[in-house]
DRENBA-763252 format. One record per atom (N, C-alpha, C): atom name; residue in one letter; residue number from 1; x, y, z. Coordinates in steps of 0.001 Angstrom, whole numbers. Layout:
! residues N
NODE   atomo   residuo   num      east     north        up
NODE      CA         A   NUM         X         Y         Z
...
This chain:
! residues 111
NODE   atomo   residuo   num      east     north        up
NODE       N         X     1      9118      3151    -32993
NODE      CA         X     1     10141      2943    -31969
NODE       C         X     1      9770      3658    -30664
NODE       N         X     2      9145      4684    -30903
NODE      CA         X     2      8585      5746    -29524
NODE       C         X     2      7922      4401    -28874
NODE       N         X     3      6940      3643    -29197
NODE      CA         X     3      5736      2733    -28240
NODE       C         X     3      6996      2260    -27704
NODE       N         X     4      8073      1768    -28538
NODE      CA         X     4      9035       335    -27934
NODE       C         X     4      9340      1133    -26754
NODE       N         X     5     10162      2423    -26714
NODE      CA         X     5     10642      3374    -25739
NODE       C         X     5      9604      3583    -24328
NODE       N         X     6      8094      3649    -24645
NODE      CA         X     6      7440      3748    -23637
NODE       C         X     6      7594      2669    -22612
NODE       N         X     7      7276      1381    -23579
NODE      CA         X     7      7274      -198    -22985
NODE       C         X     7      8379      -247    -21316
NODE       N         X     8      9861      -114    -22725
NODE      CA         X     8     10668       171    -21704
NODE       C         X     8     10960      1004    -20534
NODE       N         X     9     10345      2303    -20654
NODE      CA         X     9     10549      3055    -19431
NODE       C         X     9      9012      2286    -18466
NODE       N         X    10      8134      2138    -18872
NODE      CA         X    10      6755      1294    -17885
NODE       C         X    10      7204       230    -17588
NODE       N         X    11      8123      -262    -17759
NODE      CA         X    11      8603     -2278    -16853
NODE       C         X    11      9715     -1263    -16132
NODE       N         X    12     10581      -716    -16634
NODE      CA         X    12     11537       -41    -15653
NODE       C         X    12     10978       494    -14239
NODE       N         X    13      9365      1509    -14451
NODE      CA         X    13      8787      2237    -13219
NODE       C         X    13      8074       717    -12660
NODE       N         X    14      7639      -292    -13548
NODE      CA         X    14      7065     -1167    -12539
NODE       C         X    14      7824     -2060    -11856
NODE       N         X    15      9139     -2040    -11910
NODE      CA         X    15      9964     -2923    -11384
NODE       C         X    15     10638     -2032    -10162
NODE       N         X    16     10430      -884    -10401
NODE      CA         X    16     10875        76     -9745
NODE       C         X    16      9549        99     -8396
NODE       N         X    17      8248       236     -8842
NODE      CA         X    17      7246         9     -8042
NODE       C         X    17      7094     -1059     -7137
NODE       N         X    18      7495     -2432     -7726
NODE      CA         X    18      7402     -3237     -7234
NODE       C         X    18      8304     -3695     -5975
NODE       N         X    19      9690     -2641     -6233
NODE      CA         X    19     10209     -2422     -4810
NODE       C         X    19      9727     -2059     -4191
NODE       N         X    20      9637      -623     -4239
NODE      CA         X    20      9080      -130     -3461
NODE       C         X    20      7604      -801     -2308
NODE       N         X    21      7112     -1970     -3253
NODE      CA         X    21      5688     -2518     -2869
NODE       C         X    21      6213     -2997     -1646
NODE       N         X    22      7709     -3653     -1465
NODE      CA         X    22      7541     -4513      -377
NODE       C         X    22      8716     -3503       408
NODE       N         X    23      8905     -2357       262
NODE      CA         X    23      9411     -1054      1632
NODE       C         X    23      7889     -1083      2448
NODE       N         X    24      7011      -847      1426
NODE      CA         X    24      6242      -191      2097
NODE       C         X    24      5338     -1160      2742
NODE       N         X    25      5661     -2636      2233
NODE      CA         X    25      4756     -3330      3097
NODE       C         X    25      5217     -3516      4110
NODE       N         X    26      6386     -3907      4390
NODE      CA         X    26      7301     -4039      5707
NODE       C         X    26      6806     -2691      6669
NODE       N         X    27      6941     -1530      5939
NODE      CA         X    27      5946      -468      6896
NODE       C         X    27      4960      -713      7523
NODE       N         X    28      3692     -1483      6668
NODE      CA         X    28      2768     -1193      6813
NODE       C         X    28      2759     -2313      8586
NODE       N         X    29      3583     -3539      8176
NODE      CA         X    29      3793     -4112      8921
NODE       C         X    29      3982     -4050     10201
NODE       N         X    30      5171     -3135     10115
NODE      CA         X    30      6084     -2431     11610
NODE       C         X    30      4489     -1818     12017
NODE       N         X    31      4215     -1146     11396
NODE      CA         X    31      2960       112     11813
NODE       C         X    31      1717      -909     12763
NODE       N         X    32      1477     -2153     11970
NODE      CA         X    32       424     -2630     12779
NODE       C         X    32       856     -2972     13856
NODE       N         X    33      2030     -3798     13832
NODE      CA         X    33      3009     -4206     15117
NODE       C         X    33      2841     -3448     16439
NODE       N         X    34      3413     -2338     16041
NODE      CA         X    34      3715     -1211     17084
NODE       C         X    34      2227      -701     17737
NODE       N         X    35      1025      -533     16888
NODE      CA         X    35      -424       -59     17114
NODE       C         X    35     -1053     -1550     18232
NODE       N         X    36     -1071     -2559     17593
NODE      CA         X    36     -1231     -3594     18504
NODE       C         X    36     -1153     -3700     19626
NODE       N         X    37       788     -3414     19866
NODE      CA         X    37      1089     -3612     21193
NODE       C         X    37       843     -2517     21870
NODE       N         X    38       696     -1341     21334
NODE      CA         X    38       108      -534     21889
NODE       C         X    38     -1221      -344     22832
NODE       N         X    39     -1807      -780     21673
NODE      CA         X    39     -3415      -988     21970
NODE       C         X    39     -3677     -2166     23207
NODE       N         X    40     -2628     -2980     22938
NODE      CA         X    40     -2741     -4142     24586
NODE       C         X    40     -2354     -3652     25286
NODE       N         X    41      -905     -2930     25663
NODE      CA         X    41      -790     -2150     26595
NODE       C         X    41     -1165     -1145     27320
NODE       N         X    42     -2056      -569     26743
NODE      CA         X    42     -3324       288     26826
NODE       C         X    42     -4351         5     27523
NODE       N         X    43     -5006     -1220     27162
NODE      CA         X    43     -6198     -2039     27591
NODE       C         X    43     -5577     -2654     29048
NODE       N         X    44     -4630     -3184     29377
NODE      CA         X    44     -4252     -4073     30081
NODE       C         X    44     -3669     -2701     31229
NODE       N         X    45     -3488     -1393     31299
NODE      CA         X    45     -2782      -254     32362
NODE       C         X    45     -4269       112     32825
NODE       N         X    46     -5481       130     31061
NODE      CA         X    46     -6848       764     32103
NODE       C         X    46     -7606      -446     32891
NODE       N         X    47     -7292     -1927     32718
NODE      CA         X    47     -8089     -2692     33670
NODE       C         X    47     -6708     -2764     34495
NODE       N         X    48     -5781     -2771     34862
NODE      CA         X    48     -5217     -2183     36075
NODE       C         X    48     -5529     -1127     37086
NODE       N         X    49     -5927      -248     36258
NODE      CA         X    49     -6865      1100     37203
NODE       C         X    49     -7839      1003     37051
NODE       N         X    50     -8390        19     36890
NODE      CA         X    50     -9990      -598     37317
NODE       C         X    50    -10659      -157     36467
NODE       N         X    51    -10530       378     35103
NODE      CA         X    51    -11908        44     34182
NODE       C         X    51    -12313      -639     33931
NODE       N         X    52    -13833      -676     33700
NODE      CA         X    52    -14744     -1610     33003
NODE       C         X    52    -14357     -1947     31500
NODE       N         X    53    -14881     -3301     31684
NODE      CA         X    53    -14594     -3424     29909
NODE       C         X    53    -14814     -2472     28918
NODE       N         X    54    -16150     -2361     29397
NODE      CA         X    54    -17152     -1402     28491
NODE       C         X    54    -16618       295     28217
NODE       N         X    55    -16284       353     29203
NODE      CA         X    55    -15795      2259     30042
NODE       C         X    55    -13953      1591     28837
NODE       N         X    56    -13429       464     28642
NODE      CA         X    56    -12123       656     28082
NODE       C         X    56    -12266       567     26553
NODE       N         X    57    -13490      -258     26055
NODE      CA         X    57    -13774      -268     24821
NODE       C         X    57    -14246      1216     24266
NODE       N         X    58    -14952      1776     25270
NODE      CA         X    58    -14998      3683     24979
NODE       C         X    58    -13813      4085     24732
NODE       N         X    59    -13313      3840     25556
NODE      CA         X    59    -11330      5027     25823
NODE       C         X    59    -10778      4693     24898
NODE       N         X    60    -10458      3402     24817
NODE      CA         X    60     -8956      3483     24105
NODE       C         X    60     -8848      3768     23187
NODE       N         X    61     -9824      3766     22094
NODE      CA         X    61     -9435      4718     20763
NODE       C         X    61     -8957      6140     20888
NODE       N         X    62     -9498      6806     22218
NODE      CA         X    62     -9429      8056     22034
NODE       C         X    62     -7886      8731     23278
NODE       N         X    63     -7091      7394     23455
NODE      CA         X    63     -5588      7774     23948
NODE       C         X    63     -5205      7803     23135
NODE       N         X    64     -4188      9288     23479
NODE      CA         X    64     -3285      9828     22218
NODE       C         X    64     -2650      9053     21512
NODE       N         X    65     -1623      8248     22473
NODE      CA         X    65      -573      7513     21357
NODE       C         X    65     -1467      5868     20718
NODE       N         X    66     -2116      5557     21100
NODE      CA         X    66     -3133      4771     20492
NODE       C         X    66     -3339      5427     19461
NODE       N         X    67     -4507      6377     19552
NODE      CA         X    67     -4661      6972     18020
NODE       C         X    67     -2832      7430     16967
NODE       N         X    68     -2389      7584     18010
NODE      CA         X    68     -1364      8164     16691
NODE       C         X    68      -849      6990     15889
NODE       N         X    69      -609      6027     17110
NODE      CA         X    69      -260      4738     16021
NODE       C         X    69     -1180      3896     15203
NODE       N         X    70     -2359      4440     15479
NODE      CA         X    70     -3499      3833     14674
NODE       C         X    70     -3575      4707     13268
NODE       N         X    71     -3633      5681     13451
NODE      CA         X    71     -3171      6949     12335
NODE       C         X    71     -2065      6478     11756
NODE       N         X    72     -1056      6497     12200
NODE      CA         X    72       -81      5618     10619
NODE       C         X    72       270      4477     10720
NODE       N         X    73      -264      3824     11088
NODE      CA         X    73      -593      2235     10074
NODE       C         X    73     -1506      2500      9787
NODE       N         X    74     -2747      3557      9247
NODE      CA         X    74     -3969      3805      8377
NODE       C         X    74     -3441      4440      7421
NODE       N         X    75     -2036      5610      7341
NODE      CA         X    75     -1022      6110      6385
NODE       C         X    75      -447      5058      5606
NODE       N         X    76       244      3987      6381
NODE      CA         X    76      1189      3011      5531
NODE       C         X    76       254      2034      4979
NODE       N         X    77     -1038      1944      5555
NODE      CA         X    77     -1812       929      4435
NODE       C         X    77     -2262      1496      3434
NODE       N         X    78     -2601      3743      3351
NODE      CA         X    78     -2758      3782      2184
NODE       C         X    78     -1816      4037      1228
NODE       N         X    79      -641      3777      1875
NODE      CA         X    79       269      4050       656
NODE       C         X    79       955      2787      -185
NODE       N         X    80       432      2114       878
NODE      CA         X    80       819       963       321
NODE       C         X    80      -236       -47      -644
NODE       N         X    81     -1598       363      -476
NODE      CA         X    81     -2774       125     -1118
NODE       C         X    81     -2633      1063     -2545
NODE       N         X    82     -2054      2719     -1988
NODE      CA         X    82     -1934      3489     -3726
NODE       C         X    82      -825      3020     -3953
NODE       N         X    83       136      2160     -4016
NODE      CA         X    83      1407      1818     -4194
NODE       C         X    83       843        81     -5519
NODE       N         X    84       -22      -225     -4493
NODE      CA         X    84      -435     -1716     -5303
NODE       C         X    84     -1338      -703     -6870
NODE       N         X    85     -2768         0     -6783
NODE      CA         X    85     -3129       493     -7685
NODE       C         X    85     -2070      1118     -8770
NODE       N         X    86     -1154      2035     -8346
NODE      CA         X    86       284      2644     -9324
NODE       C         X    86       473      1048    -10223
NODE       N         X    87      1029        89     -9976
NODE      CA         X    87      1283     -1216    -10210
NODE       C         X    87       -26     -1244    -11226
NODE       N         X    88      -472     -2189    -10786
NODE      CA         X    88     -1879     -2468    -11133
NODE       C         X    88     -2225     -1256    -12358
NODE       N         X    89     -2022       155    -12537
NODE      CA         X    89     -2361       782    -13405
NODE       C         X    89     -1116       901    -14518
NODE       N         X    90       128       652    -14183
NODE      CA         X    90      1265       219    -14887
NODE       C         X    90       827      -812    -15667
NODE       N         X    91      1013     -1680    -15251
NODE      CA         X    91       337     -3104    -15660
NODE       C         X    91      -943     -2817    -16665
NODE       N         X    92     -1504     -2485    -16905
NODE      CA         X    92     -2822     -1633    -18201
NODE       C         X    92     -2129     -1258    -19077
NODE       N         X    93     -1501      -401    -18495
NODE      CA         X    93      -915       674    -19647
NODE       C         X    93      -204      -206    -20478
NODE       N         X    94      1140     -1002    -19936
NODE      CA         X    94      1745     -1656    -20445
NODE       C         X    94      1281     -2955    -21523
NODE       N         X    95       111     -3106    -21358
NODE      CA         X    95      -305     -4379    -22041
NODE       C         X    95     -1387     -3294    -23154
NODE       N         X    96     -1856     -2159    -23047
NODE      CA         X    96     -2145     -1406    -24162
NODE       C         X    96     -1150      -897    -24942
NODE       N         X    97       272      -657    -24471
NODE      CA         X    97      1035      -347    -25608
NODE       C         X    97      1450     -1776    -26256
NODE       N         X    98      1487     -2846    -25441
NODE      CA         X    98      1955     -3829    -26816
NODE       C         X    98       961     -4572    -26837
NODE       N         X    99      -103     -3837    -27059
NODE      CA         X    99     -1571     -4550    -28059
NODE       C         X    99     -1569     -3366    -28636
NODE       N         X   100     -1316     -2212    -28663
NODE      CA         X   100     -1297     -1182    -30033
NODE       C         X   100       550     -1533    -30905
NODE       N         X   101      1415     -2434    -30285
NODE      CA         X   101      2580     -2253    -31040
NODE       C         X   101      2183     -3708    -32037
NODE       N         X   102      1030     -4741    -31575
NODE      CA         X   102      1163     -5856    -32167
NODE       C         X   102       -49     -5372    -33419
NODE       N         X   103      -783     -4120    -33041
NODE      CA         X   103     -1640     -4220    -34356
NODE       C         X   103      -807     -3234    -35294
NODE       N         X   104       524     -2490    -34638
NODE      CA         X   104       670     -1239    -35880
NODE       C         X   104      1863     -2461    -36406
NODE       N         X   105      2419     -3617    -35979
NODE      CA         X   105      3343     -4847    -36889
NODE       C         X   105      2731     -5385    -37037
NODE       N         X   106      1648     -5703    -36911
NODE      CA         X   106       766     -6632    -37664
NODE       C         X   106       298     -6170    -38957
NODE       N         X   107      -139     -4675    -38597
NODE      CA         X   107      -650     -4468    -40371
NODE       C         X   107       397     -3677    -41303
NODE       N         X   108      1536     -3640    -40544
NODE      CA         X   108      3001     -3404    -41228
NODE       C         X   108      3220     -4489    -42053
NODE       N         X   109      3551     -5694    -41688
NODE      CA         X   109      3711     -6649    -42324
NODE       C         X   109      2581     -7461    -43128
NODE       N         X   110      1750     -6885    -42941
NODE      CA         X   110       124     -7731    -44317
NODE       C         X   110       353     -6404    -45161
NODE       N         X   111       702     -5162    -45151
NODE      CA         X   111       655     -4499    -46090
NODE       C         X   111      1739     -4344    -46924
């Protein structure tokens, strides 16, 4: 009865995970959103003050709020990437406890 008990609490955390999968994708979402428009608005103020393409493809990684919003949407994709693996390693576990519950009733019932 303990395996049955595990089963149940591992579909409970993966159903539970699987919310969570799409909080955090909607994050990850907002995050690129916001970095994007950032990053155009960025590009488009330094060829206003006359940079070169070349001289803006240098810079703009290295403006602050550029990087910061590039920095978390690189946070919300990894949490949302260790959010899919959690899943994904749920999902194992769960199909090893009922392939160990189908061999300990399987040789329950031949014996």
């Amino acid at each position: 009865m303990d395996l049955v008990n595990q089963v149940f609490r591992l579909k409970d955390e993966l159903t539970t995970s699987i919310r969570k999968l799409k909080d955090n994708g909607v994050k990850l979402a907002e995050a690129e959103r916001d970095y994007k428009i950032k990053l155009c608005e960025t590009v488009l103020r330094l060829k206003d003050e006359g940079q070169t393409s070349t001289n803006i493809n240098f810079m703009i990684y290295g403006v602050k709020e550029v990087a910061e919003l590039r920095f978390k949407r690189d946070v919300a994709q990894t949490i949302y990437d260790t959010n899919q693996e959690f899943i994904n390693s749920t999902k194992l576990q769960l199909r090893l406890l009922e392939a160990q519950i189908s061999r300990e009733w399987g040789n329950g019932s031949n014996g």
